[in-house]
C-alpha positions in Angstrom: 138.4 83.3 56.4 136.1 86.1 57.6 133.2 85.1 59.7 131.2 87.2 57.3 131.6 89.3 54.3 129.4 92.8 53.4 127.0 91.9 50.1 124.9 94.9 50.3 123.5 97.8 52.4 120.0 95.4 53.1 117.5 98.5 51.9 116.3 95.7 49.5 116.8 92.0 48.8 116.5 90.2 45.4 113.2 88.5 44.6 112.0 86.6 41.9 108.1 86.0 42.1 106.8 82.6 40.7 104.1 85.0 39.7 103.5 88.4 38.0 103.2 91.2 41.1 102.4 94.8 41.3 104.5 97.9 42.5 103.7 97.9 46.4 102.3 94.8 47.1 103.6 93.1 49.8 105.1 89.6 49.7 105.8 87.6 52.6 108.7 84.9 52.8 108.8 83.0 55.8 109.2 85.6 58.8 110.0 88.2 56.3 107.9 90.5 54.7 108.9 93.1 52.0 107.2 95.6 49.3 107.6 95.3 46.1 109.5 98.0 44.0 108.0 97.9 40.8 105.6 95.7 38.8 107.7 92.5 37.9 106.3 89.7 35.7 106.6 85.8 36.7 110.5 84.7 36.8 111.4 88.5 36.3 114.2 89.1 38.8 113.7 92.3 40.7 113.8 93.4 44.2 111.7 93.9 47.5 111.8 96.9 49.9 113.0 95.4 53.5 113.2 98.9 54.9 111.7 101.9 54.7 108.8 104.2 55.6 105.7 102.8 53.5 101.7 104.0 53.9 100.0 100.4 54.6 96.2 99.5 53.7 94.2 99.3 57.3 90.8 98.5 58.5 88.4 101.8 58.9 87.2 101.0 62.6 90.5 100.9 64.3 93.2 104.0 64.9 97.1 103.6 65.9 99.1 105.6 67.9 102.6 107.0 66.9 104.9 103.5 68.8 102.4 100.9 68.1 103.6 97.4 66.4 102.0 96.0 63.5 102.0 92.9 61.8 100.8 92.0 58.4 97.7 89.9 58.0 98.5 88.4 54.9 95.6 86.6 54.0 93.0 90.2 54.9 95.9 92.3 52.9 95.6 94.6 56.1 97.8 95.5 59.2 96.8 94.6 62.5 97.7 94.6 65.9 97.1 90.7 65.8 100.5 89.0 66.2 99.0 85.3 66.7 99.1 84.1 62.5 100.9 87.3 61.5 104.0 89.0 60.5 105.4 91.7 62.2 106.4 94.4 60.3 107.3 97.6 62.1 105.9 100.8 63.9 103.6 103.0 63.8 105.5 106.5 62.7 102.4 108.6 62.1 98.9 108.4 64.0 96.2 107.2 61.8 92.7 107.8 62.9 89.5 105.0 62.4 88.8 106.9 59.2 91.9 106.5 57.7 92.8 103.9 54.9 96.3 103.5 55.9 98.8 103.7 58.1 102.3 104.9 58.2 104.8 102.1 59.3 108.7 101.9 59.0 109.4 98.8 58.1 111.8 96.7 60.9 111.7 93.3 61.1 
């Protein structure tokens, strides 16, 4: 018996939300945290991204450099540099400056 067997390329996972969710929002499970595809309703099966390069919502006063981590501050629906009750969820692939809405972050977890 193989020690392990391909499933699928790991772009995207399934996902089922208990609750109706919108294209882009972000769901985290457990130490993982992925974006949504497209809008699914509650108990619709779907999928979440787990990869990628994805323009997140930021706070206004701060600015990242090309290299920084981020992690997702789940309950401020914001990235920060904040690891301590966070999620990591990548890098930092294009500079954003304090005026900036979001940030550009490829997705490695």
């Amino acid at each position: 018996m193989p020690q392990a067997t391909f499933v699928q390329d790991g772009r995207a996972i399934d996902y089922t939300p208990g609750s109706a969710v919108a294209a882009g929002d972000v769901v985290v499970q457990g130490d993982l945290v992925g974006v949504v595809k497209r809008p699914l309703a509650a108990n619709e099966a779907g999928a979440l991204d787990v990869d990628g390069v994805f323009d997140f919502a930021k706070a206004t006063n701060v600015a990242y450099t090309v290299g920084t981590i981020l992690y997702w501050d789940d309950t401020a629906n914001l990235v920060t540099t904040t690891a301590t009750g966070n999620k990591q969820i990548g890098k930092v692939v294009r500079a954003a400056a304090t005026t900036d809405a979001t940030v550009r972050v490829r997705l490695s977890q």
